[in-house]
N, C-alpha and C positions, 0 to 999 in steps of 0.2 A: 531654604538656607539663605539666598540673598536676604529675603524678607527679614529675615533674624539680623542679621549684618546689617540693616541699614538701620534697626527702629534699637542697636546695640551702641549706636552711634550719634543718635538724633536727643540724646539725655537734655540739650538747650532748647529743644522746637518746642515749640506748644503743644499738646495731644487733645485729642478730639474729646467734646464733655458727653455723658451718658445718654444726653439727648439724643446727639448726633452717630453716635455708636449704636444707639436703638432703632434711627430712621432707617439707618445702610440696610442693618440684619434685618427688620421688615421688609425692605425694598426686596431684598435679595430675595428672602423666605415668599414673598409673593409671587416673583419672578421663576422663582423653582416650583412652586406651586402650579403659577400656567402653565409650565413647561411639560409636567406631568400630566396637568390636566389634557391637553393638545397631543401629547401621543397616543399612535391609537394601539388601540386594546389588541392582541395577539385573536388572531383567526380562533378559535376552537375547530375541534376534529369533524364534526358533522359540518359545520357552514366548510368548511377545506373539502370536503367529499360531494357539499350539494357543488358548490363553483369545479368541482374536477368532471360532471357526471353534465355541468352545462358545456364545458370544452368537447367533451364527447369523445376525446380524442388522443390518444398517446403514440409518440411518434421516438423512440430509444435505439443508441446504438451501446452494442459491449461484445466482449471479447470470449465470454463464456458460453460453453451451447446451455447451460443449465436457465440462462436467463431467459431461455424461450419458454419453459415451462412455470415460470414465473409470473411472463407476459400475459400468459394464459390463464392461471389464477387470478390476477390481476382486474383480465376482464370480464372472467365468471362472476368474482366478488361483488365489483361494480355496477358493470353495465359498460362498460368503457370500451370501447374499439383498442386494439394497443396494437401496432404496428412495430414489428423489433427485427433488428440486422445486426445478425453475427460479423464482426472485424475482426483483422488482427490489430492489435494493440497500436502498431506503428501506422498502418494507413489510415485507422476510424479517427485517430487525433489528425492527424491531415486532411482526413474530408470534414472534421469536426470545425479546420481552422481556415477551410474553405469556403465553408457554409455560414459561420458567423461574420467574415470578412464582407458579408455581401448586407448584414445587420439581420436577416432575415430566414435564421436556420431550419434547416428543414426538423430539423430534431431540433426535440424538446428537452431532452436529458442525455445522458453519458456515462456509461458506467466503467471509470475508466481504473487502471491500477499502477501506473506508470507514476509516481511521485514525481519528479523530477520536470516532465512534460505535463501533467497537470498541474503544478505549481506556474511554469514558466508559460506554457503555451495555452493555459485555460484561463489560469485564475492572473497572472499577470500580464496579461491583455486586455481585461478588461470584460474576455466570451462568458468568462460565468457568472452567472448572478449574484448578490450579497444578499442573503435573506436570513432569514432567522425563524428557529419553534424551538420553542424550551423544552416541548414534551420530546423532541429527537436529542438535543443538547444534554438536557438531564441524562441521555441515554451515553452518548457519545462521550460528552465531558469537554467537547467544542464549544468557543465561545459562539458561532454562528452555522448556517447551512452551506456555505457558498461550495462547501464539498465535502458530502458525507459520509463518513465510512460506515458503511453496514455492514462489512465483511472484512476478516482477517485470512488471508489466504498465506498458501506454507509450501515451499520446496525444498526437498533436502537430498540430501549426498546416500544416495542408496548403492548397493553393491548387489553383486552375485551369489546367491550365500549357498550355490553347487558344491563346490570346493571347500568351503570355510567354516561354513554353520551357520547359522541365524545369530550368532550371540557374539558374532565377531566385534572387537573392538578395535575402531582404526584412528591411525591419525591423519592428519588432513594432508598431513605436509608430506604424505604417500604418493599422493598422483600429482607431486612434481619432483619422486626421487628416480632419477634415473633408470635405476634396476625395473621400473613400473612406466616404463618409453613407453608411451602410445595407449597406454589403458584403461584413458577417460575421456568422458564425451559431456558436451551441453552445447546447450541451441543457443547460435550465438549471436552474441549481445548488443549488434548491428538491426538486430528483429527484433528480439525481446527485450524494451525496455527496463524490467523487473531484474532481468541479469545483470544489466547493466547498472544499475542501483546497487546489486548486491558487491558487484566487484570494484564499486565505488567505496561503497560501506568497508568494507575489508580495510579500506587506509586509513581510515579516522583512527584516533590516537586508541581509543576504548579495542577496537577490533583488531589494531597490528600490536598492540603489548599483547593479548591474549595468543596471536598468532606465532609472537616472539619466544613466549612459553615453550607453546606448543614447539617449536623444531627445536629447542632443548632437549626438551623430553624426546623425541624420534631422534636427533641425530647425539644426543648427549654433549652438545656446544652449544656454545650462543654464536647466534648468526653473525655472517660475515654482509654488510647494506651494499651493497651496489645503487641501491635507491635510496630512496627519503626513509621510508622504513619498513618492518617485516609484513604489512601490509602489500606495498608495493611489489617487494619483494617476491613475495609469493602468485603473484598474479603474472611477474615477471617471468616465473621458473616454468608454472605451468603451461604457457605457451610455450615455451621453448621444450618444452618435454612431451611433445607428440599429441598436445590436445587436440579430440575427434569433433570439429565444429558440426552441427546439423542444424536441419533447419526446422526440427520440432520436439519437443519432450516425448511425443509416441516414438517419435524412431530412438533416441536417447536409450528409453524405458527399455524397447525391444533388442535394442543394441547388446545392452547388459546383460539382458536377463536370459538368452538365451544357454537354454542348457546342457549346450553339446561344448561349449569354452574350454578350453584346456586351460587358462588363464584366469584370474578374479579380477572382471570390470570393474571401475566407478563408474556414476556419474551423479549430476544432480539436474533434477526436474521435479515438475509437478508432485507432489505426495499421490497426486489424487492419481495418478499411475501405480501404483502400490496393487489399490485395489480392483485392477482389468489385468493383473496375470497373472487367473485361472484362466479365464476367456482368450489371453493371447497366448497360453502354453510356454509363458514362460516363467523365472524366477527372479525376487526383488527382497530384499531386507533393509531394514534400516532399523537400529537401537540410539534413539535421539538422547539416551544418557551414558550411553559407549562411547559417544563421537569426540574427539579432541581438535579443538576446540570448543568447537560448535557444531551442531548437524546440518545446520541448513539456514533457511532462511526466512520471516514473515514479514510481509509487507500488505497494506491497506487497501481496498477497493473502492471504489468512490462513486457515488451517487450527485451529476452534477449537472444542477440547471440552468440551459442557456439563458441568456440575455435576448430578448426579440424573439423569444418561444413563440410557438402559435398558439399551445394549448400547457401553459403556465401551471396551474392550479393541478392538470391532472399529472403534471413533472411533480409538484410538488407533494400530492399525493404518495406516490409511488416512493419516492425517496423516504415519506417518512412508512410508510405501509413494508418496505423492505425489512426494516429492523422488527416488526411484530410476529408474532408466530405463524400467522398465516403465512407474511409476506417472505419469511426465510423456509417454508414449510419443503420447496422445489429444491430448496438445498439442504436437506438432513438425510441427505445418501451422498454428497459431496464430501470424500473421503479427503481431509489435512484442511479443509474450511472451514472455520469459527466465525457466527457471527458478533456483532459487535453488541449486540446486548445478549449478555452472558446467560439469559432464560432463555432463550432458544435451544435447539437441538443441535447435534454434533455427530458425525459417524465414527469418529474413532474412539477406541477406548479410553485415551485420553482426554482431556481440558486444556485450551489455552492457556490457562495458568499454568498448568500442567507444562508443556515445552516451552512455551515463549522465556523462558533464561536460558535454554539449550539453541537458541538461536539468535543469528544476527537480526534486528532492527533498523527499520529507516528511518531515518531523524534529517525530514526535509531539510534543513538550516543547511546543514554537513552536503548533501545532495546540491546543493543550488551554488555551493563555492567548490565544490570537486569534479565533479561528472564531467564536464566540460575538456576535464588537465586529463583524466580516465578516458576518455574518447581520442582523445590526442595520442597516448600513451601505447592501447591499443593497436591503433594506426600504425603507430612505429615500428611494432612488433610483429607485425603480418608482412 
């Protein structure tokens, strides 16, 4: 635009003759020319597997027990030694930002799911690498690798359906109505990072109109703010209306589902709880197109290689090896998990497509200017 404004003005100056018009665009067109020529040519997938098969060696931390059996595929496939430690969420990124601090990580990747602390404590320090493969990007739809989701993971607001049916429909704005003191539980959002994103997500403008809806419709009003808005709101009530803090989605799961209640639990955890109570004898429902609002929640997993890795190439591997059939193969009985290339397998009856508008979404940008005011907020209320 300047450029336009200055040459809309210059109508007295002399302009340059076609000579000199033709030497610039040579000049330049050559200059772009070497510039292409000098970058170099993207790895292809066998020379990535000879350089992962010379490291010898894979050294992963993550949060899922499923990724041990992954690890293990991994290294049948290869030949690869993989060495993997189950964390919880909150301490593997503290020894993650332990370990990089020193330049010299012991791990070589990280599978982490925390958006928020991935953005701030991985990628905006500098621990994760900047790399790039078109053939994961193609898949992803990311401009680069510095952190890749291969996985769509999903929690939702499940119930007792003893008392109710399986086909109950609820509203959200239930387990902060009084009549309902004390009758919902989640792992709280001091441990699990994911929680805490979601009840971030709740205040952006897109998630509290929809919520504002929603207690319309349950109380037949429009809400009365005591906060910035029905986002807030609502995150406000449900603390104050007897929420059951724990410190795992098993106990959450077992919490509800037990079927001796005289009462109908909420809560919200893992999906992938759904599908262990036959095995825990107890009961769990969820109709993620009954829910109002929303049923729950999806957030991303992330595949992410340090900076001063020891064994680089076989990080790099694995990140893209995750997204292939083989590589998500340890997760096609991981019940409410979708990987991120949509030809893989899936355990439930549904498709990502299929729920992802029945849920809330994390949209880093929103996370990286809230969570912080959400942490505070919290605080105040305990």
């Amino acid at each position: 635009m300047l450029l336009g404004l200055l040459s809309a003005c210059s109508g007295n100056q002399s302009q340059p003759t076609a000579a000199e018009v033709t030497t610039v665009a040579d000049s330049t067109a050559a200059e772009t020319t070497a510039a292409e020529t000098e970058a170099p040519a993207e790895m292809n997938y066998d020379e990535l597997v000879e350089l992962a098969k010379k490291d010898g060696k894979l050294v992963f931390y993550g949060a899922n027990s499923y990724l041990q059996d992954a690890a293990n595929n991994f290294a049948e496939e290869f030949g690869i030694e993989v060495e993997f430690t189950q964390l919880g969420e909150t301490e593997m990124i503290e020894k993650i930002s332990a370990e990089c601090k020193t330049g010299a990580p012991t791990a070589d990747l990280v599978c982490a799911q925390d958006t928020y602390r991935v953005n701030t404590d991985l990628i905006g320090t500098g621990y994760a690498m900047n790399w790039t493969n078109s053939r994961i990007t193609d898949i992803t739809g990311e401009t680069d690798c510095t952190a890749v989701i291969w996985q769509y993971d999903t929690k939702m607001f499940m119930y007792n359906p003893t008392l109710v049916g399986e086909d109950w429909a609820y509203n959200l704005w239930r387990i902060t109505d009084p009549e309902y003191y004390g009758l919902f539980t989640f792992k709280t959002p001091t441990s699990e990072g994911v929680n805490l994103d979601m009840l971030t997500m709740l205040t952006s403008d897109t998630y509290a109109e929809k919520l504002a809806e929603a207690y319309k419709e349950y109380y037949g009003e429009d809400i009365t703010l005591t906060t910035d808005n029905a986002g807030w709101e609502f995150v406000k009530k449900l603390y104050e209306n007897g929420v059951l803090l724990t410190s795992s989605d098993s106990t959450c799961a077992t919490t509800i589902g037990d079927v001796n209640l005289d009462k109908t639990w909420m809560g919200y955890f893992s999906t992938q709880r759904y599908s262990t109570q036959e095995a825990k004898g107890i009961k769990l429902a969820y109709d993620y197109n009954n829910a109002t609002p929303f049923a729950g929640y999806t957030y991303p997993v992330y595949a992410v290689v340090l900076n001063g890795c020891q064994h680089e190439y076989a990080a790099k591997l694995f990140a893209e090896w995750l997204l292939s059939e083989n590589g998500y193969k340890a997760f096609e009985t991981y019940f409410g998990g979708f990987s991120a290339n949509p030809a893989n397998a899936y355990a439930t009856s549904y498709s990502f497509e299929d729920v992802e508008p029945c849920l809330v979404q994390d949209d880093a940008d929103y996370l990286m200017t809230a969570r912080v005011d959400m942490e505070d907020f919290l605080d105040a209320l305990q």
